[in-house]
VOPAGU-2260 file (C-alpha; in pm, 1 decimal, decimal comma):
REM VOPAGU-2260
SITE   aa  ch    i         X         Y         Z
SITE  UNK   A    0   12310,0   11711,1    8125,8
SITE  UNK   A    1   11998,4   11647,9    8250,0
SITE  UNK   A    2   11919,7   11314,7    8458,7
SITE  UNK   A    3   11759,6   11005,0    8433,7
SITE  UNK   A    4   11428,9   10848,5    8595,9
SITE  UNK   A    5   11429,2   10554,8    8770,3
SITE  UNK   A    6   11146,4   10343,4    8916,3
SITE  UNK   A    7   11190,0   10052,1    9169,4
SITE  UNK   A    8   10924,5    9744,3    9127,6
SITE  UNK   A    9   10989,9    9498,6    9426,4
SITE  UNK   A   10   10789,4    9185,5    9424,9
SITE  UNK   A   11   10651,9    8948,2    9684,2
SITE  UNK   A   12   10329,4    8928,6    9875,1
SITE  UNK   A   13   10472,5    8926,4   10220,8
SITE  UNK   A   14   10534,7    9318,9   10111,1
SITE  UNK   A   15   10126,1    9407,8   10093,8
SITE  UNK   A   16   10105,0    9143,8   10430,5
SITE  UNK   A   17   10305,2    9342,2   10682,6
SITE  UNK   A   18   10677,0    9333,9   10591,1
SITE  UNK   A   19   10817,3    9679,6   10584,1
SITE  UNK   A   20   11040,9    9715,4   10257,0
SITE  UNK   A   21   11343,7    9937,0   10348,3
SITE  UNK   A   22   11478,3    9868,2    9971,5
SITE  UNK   A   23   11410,7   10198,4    9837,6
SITE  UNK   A   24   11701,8   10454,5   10020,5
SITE  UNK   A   25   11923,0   10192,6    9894,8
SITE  UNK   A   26   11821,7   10165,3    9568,9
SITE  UNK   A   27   11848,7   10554,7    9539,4
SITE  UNK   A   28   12161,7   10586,4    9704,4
SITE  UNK   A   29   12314,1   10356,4    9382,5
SITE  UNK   A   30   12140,5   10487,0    9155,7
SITE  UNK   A   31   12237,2   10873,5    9251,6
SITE  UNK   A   32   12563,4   10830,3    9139,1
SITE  UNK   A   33   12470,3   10739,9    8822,1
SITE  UNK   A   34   12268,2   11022,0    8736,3
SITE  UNK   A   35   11913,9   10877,3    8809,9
SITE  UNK   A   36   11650,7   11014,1    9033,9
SITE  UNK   A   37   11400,3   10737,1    9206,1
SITE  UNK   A   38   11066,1   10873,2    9143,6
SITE  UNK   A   39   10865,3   10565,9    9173,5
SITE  UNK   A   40   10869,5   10232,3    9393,5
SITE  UNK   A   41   10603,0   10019,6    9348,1
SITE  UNK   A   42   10508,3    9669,7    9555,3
SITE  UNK   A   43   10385,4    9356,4    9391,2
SITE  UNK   A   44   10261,1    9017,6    9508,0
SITE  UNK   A   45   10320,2    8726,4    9340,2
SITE  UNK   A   46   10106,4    8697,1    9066,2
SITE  UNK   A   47   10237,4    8696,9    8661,8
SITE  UNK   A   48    9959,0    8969,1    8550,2
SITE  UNK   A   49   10030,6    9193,1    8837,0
SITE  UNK   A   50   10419,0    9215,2    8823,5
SITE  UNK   A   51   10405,9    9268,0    8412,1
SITE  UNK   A   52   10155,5    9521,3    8512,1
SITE  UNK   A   53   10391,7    9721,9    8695,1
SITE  UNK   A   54   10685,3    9681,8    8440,6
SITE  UNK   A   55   10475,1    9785,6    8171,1
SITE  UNK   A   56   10311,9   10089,7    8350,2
SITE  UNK   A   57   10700,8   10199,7    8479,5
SITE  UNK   A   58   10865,2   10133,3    8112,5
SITE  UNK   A   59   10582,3   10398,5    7974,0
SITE  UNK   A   60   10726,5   10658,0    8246,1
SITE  UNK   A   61   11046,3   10588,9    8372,0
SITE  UNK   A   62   11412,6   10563,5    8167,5
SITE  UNK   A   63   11514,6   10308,6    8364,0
SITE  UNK   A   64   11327,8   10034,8    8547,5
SITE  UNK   A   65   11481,7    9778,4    8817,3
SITE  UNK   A   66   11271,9    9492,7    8933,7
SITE  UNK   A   67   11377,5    9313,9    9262,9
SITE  UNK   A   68   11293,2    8947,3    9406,7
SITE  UNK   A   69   11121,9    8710,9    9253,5
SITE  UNK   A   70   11462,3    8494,9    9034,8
SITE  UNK   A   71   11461,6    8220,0    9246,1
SITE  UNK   A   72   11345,2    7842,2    9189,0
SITE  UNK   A   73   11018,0    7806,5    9366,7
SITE  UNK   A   74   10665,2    7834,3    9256,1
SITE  UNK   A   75   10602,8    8175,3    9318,4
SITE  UNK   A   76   10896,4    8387,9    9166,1
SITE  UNK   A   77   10724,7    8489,2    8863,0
SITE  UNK   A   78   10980,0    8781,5    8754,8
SITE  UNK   A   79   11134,0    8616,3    8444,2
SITE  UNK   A   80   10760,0    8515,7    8315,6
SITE  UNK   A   81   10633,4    8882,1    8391,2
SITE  UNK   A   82   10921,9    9067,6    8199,0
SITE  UNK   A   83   10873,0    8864,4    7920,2
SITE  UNK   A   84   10524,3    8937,3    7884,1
SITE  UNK   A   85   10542,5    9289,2    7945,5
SITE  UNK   A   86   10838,0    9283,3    7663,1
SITE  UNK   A   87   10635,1    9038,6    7425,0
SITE  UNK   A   88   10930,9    8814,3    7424,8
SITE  UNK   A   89   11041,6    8463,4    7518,1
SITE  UNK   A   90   11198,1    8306,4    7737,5
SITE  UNK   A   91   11519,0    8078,7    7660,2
SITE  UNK   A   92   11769,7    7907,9    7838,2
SITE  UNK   A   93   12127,8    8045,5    7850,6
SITE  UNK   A   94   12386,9    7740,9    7837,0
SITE  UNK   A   95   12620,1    8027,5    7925,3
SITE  UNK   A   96   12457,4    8034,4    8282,1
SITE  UNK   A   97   12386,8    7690,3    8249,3
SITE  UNK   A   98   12784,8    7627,7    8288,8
SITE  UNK   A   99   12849,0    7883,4    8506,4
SITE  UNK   A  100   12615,7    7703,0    8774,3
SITE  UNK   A  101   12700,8    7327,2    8704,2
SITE  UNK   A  102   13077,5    7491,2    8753,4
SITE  UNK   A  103   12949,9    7668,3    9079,7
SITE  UNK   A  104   12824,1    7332,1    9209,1
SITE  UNK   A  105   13040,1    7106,5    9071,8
SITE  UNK   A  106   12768,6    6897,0    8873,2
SITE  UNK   A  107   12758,5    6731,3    8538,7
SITE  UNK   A  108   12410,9    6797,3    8534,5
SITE  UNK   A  109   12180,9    7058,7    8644,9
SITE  UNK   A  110   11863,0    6929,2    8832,2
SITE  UNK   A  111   11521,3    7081,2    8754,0
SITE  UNK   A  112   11603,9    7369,1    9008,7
SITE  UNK   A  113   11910,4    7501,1    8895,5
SITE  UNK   A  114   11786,2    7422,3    8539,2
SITE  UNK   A  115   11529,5    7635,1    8572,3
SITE  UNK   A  116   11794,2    7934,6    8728,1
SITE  UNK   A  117   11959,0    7937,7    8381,9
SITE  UNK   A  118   11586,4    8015,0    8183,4
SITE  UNK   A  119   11661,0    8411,8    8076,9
SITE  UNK   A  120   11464,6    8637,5    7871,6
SITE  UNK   A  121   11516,3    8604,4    7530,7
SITE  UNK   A  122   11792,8    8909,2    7452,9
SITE  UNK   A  123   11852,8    8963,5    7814,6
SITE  UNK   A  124   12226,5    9027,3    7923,6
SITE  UNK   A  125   12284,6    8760,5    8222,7
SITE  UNK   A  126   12479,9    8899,3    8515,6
SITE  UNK   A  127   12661,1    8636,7    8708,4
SITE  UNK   A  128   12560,1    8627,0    9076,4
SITE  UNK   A  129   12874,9    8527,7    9316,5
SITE  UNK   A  130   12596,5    8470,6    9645,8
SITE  UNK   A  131   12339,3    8250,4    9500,9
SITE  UNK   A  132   12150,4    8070,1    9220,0
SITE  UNK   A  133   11905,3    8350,3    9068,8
SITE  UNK   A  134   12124,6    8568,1    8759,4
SITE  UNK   A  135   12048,9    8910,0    8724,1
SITE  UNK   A  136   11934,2    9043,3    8425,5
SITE  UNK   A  137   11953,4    9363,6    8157,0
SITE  UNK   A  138   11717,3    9398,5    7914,8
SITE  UNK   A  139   11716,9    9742,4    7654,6
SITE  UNK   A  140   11440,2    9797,0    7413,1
SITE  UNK   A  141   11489,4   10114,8    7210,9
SITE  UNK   A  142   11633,4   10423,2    7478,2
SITE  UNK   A  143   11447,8   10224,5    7782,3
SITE  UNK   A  144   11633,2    9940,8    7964,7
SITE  UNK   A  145   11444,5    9697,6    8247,2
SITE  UNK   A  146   11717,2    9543,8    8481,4
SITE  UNK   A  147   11630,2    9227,2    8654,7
SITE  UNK   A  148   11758,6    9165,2    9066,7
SITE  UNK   A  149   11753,1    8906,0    9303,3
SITE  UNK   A  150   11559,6    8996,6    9591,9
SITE  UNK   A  151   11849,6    8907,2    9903,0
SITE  UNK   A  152   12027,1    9278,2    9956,4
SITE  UNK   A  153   12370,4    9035,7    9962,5
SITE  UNK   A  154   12253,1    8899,8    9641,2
SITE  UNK   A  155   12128,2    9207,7    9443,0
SITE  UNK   A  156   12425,7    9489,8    9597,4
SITE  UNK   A  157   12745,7    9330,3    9467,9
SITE  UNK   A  158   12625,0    9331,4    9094,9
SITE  UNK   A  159   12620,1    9665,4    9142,8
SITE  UNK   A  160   12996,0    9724,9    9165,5
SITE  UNK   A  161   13066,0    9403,9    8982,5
SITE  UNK   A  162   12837,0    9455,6    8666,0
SITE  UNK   A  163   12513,8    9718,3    8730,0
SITE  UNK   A  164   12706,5   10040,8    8752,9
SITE  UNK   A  165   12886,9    9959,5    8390,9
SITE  UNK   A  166   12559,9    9868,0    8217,7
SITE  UNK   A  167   12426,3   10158,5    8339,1
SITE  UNK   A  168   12697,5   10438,2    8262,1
SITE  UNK   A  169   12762,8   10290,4    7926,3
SITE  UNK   A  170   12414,0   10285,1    7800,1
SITE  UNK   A  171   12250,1   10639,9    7962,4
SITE  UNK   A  172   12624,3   10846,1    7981,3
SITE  UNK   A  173   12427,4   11044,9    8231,9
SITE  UNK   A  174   12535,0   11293,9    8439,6
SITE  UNK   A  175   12613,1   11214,2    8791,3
SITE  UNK   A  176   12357,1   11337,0    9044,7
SITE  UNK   A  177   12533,9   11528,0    9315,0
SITE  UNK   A  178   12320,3   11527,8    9659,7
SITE  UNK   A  179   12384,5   11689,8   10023,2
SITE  UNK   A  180   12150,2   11603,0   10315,3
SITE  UNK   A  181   12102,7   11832,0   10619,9
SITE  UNK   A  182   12018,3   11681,9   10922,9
SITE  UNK   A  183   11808,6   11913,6   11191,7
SITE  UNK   A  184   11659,0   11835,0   11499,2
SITE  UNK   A  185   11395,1   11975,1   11735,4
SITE  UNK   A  186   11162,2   12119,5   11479,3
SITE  UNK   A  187   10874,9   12022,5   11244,0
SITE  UNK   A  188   10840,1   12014,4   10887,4
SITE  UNK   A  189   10630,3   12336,6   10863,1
SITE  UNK   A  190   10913,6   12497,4   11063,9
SITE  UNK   A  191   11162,2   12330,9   10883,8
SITE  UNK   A  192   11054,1   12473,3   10539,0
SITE  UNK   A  193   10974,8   12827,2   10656,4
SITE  UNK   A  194   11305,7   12849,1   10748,4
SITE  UNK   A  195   11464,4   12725,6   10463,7
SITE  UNK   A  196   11229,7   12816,9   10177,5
SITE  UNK   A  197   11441,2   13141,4   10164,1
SITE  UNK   A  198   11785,6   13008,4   10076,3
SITE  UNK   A  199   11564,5   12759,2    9858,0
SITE  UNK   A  200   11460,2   12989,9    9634,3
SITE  UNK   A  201   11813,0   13145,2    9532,3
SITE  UNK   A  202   11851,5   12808,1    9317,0
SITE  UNK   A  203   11514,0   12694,2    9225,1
SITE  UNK   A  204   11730,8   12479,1    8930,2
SITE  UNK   A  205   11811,1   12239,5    9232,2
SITE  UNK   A  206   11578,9   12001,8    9382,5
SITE  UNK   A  207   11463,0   11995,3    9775,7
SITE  UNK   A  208   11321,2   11751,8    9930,2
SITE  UNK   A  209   11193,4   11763,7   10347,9
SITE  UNK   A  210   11153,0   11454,6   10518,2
SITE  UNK   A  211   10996,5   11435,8   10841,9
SITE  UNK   A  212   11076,7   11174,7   11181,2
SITE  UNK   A  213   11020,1   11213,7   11516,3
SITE  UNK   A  214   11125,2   11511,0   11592,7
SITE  UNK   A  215   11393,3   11474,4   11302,1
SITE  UNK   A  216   11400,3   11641,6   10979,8
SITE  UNK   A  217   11606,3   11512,8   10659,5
SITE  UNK   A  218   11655,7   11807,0   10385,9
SITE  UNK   A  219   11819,2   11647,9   10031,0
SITE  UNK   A  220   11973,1   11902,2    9807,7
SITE  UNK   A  221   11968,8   11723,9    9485,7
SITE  UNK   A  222   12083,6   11832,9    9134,6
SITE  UNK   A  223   12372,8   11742,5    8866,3
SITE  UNK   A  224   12602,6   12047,4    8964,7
SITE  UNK   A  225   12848,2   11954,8    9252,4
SITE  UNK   A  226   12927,6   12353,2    9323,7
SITE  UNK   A  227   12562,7   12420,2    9306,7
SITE  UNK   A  228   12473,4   12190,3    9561,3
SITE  UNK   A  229   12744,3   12244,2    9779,8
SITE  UNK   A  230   12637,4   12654,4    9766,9
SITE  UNK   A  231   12351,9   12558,3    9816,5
SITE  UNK   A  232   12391,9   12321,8   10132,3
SITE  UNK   A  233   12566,1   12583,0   10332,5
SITE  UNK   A  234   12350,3   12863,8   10270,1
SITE  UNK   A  235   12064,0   12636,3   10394,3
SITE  UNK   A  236   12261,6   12501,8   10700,3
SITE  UNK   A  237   12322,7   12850,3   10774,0
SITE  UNK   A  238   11936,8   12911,8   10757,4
SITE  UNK   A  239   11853,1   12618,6   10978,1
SITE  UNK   A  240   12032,3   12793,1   11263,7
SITE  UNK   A  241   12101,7   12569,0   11571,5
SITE  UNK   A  242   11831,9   12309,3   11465,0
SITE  UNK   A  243   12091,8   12217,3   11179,3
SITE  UNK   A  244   12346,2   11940,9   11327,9
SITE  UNK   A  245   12559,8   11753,5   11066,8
SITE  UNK   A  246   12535,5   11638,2   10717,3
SITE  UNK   A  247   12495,1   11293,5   10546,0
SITE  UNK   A  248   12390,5   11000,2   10774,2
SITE  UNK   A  249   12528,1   11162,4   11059,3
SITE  UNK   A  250   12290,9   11045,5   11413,2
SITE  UNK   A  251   12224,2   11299,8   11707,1
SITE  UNK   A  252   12387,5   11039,4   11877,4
SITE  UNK   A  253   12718,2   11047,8   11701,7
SITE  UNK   A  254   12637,1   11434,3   11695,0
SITE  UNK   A  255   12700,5   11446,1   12066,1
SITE  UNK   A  256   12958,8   11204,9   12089,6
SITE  UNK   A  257   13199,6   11365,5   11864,7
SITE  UNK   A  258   13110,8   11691,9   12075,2
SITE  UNK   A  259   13221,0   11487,9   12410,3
SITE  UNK   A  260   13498,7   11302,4   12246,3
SITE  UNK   A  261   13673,4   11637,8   12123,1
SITE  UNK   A  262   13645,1   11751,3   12434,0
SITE  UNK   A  263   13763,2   11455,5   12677,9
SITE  UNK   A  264   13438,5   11451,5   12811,7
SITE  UNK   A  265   13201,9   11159,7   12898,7
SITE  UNK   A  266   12834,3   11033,4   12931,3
SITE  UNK   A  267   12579,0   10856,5   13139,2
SITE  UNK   A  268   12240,7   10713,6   13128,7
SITE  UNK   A  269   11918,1   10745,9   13371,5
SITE  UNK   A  270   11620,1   10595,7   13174,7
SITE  UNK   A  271   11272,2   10520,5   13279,0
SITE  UNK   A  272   11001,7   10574,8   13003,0
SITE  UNK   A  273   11263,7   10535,6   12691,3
SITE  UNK   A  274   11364,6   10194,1   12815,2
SITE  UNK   A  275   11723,9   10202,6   12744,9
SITE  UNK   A  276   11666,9   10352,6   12408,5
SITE  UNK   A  277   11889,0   10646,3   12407,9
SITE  UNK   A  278   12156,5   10428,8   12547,5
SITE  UNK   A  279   12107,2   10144,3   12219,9
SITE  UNK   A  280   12091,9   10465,1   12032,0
SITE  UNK   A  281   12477,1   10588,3   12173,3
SITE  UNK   A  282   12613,4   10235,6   12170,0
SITE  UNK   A  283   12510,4   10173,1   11797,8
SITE  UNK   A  284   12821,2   10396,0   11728,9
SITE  UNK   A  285   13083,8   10174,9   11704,9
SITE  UNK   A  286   13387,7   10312,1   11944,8
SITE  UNK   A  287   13137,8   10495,1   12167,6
SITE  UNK   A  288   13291,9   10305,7   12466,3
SITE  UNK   A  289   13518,1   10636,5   12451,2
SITE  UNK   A  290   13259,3   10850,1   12525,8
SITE  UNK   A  291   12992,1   10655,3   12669,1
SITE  UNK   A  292   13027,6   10476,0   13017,4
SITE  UNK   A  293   12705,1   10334,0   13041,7
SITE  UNK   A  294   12349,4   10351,7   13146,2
SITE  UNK   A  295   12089,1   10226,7   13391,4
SITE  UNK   A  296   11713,3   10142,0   13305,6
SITE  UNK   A  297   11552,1   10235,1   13657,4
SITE  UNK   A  298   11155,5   10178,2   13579,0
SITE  UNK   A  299   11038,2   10090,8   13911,3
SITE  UNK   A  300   11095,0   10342,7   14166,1
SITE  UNK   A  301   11244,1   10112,9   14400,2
SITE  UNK   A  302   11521,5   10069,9   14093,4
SITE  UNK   A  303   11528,2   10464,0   14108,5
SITE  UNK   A  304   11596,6   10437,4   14462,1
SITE  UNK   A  305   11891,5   10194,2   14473,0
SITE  UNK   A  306   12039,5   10271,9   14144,2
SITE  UNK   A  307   12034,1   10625,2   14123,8
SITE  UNK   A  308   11957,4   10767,6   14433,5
SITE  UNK   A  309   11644,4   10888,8   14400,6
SITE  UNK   A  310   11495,2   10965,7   14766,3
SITE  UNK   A  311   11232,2   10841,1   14862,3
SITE  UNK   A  312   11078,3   11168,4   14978,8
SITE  UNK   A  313   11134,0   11262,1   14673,1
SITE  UNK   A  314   10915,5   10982,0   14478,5
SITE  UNK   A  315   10650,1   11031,3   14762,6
SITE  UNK   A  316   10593,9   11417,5   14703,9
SITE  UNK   A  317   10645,1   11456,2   14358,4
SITE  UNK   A  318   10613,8   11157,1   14170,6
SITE  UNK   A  319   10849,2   10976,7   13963,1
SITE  UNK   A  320   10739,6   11149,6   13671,1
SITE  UNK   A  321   10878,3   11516,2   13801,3
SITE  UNK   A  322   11126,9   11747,3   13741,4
SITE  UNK   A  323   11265,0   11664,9   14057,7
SITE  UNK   A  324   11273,6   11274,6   14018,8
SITE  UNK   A  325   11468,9   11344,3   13645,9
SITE  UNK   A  326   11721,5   11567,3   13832,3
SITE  UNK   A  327   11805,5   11318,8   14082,5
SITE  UNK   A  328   11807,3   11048,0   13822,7
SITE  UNK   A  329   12044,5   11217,9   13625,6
SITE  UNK   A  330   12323,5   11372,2   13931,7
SITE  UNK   A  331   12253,6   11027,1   14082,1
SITE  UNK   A  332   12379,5   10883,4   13737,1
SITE  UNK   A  333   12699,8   11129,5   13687,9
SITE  UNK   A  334   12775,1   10957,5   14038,5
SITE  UNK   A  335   12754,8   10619,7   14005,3
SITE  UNK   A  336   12906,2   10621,3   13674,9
SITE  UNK   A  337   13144,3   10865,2   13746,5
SITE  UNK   A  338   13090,3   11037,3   13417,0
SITE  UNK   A  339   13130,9   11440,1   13275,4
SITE  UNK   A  340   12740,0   11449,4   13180,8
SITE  UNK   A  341   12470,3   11230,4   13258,4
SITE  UNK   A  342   12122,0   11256,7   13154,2
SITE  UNK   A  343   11792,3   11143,1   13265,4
SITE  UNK   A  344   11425,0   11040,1   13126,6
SITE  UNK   A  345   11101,4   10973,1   13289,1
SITE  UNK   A  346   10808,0   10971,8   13185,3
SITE  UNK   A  347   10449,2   10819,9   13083,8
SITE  UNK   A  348   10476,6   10698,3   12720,3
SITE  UNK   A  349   10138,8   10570,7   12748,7
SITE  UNK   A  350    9867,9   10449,3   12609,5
SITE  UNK   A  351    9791,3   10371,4   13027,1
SITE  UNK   A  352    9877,4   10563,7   13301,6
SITE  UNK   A  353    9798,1   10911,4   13236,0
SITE  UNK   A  354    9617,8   11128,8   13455,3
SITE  UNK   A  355    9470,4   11484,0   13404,9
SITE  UNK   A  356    9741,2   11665,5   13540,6
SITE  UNK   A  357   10006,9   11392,6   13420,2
SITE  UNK   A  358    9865,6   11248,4   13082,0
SITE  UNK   A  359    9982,4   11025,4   12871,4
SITE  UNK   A  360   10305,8   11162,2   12683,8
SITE  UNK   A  361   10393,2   11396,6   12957,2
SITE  UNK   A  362   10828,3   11322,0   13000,3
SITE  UNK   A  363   11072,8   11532,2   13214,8
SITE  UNK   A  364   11409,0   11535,6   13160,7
SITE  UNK   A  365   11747,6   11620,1   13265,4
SITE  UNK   A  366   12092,4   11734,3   13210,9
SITE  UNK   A  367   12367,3   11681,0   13485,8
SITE  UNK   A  368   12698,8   11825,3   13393,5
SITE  UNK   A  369   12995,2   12030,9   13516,5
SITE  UNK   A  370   12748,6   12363,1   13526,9
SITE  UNK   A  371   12512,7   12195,0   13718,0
SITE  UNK   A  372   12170,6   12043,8   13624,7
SITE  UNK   A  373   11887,8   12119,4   13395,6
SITE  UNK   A  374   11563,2   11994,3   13373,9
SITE  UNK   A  375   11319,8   12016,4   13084,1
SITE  UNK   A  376   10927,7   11923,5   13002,9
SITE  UNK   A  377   10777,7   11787,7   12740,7
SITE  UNK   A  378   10446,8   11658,6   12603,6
SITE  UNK   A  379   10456,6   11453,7   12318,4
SITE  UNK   A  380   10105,5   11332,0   12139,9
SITE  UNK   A  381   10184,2   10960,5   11977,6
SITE  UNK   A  382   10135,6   10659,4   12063,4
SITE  UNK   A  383   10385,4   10514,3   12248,2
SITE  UNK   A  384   10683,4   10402,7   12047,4
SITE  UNK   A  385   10649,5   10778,2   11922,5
SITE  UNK   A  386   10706,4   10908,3   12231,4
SITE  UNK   A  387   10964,6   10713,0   12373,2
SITE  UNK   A  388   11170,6   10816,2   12018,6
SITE  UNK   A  389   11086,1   11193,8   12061,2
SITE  UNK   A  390   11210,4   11142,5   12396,5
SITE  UNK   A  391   11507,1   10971,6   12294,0
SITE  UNK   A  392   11558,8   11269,8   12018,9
SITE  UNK   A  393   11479,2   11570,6   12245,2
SITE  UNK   A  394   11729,3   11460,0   12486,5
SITE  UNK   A  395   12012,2   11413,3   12282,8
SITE  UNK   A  396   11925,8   11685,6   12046,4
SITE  UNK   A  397   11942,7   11903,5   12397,3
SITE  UNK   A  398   12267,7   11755,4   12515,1
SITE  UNK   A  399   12466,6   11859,6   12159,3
SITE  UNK   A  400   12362,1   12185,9   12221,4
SITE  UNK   A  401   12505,7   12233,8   12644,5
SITE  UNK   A  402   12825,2   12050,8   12579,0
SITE  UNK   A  403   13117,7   12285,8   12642,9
């Protein structure tokens, strides 16, 4: 069978004022399952014309259309209004929801608030919300149905598994969408598709999509098959070669770890330029404490003298942004910490402090393990929370690879 499109409108002006809406992967992660592809998310602010705008434009295009935020009691959440003008139809109050929330809050009567909370559009389908006031809503008209959120993630998620995924099923009796995501490292989207586009095109039926980080690439296998996709997945991770790491939401980081956890081994830190960012990065694993001792953010060099070791002599001919200052970062790090492997960053993640022959993005690394060390350079060009993250990547992406 063939699957569904979905389109995500989520409302409020604080989205087109700087807040970064991460709703999206979730959204399409739920809806997956159900046999719906996500090919639309659209931001409103919070204005009545605008939002029925966007539900009228998505009902023309998309199967099914989810709106999120904009259910609660204040001035400004203008959902309910919107749908019913995009819909031509009323809006009426529910005594149904009316009860459930005088029950909820143990009042005889509702005040003008929670009165309001139990207003639905006329026809709607209320869904019962167990973590606050606003009640989402289903609406179908003809083969198209418009689904109503609250905009809280612990609001909107549970009616999900408690209603969403029900309404859904029952209505479309789509297909499940079956979906495997490759994770590679240390290459670029141009290299990243040249190298697959070959196993790609031995199921053109399927759908591929490359998405590009810092030095991180994403590549979603997508289609209603669950033997196609899984075909389809190896042939590509086979394509991807070493750049290819683990499937799913799978981090470098844990990458690594389960490398040096299968292996009894263990891991240090020795950061300068990343600011203790590959060490946040291995301790947002929960249970890393097997693997991971700990880590030391040495940014002066005096603090690369007494923690790790660094010689002075060392800082004085070379600079602490050297090969030689990232070796003795990291051996001085396997030695304080007493760790297997220990690795080491330093560099200039700018937008100061470059020079011609050290500019701005310039980072040396290195590896300190049982075979000895190894040091690597790098220039990234980024501003500098790029950089520090390509760091951050490039050094765990390297360490995967030389644990034995």
């Amino acid at each position: 069978m063939k699957t569904g499109n979905a389109e995500l409108i989520c409302t409020g002006s604080e989205l087109l004022e700087g807040k970064l809406n991460l709703y999206p992967p979730l959204f399409h992660q739920r809806l997956a399952p159900l046999g719906f592809t996500l090919t639309r998310e659209q931001s409103s602010g919070d204005r009545l014309a605008d939002i029925a705008d966007c539900i009228k434009g998505a009902l023309d295009r998309a199967d099914l259309v989810l709106v999120c935020g904009g259910l609660g009691p204040t001035f400004d959440d203008l959902t309910r209004q919107a749908a019913a003008k995009a819909l031509g139809r009323r809006l009426v109050g529910s005594k149904a929801c009316a009860q459930i929330l005088a029950l909820n809050f143990g009042l005889e009567k509702l005040p003008p608030n929670l009165k309001d909370q139990a207003v639905i559009v006329e026809g709607a389908k209320a869904l019962e919300n167990a973590n606050g006031t606003a009640f989402g809503e289903v609406i179908t008209q003809g083969r198209k149905m418009l689904v109503l959120l609250p905009g809280p993630r612990n609001e909107w998620e549970p009616l999900f598994g408690s209603f969403l995924n029900a309404e859904i099923k029952d209505f479309f009796r789509r297909e499940p969408l079956t979906q495997a995501k490759l994770r590679l490292a240390g290459l670029g989207e141009p290299k990243a598709e040249a190298l697959l586009k070959p196993a790609m095109r031995k199921d053109p039926a399927l759908r591929y999509t490359i998405l590009a980080g810092a030095g991180l690439v994403d590549f979603i296998i997508s289609g209603p098959g669950p033997a196609a996709v899984k075909r389809a997945a190896a042939r590509c991770a086979k394509a991807a070669g070493p750049a290819f790491y683990g499937e799913g939401d799978l981090t470098l980081a844990q990458a690594a770890g389960e490398k040096l956890l299968a292996r009894k081994r263990t891991l240090a830190a020795a950061e300068s330029c990343t600011g203790g960012l590959v060490s946040k990065l291995a301790t947002d694993i929960p249970g890393s404490s097997r693997w991971f001792l700990g880590g030391a953010v040495a940014y002066s060099n005096a603090a690369k003298v007494r923690l790790l070791g660094v010689k002075p002599a060392t800082l004085k001919k070379h600079g602490a942004v050297s090969g030689e200052c990232a070796a003795e970062m990291a051996t001085g790090a396997r030695k304080t910490f007493g760790s297997d492997y220990a690795l080491a960053v330093t560099g200039i993640a700018g937008p100061d402090g470059g020079t011609p022959d050290k500019p701005a993005g310039l980072v040396w690394f290195a590896l300190a393990g049982p075979r000895g060390t190894r040091v690597f350079r790098r220039e990234f060009r980024g501003g500098r929370d790029y950089v520090r993250a390509r760091a951050a990547v490039f050094i765990l992406d390297e360490l995967r690879k030389v644990i034995k």
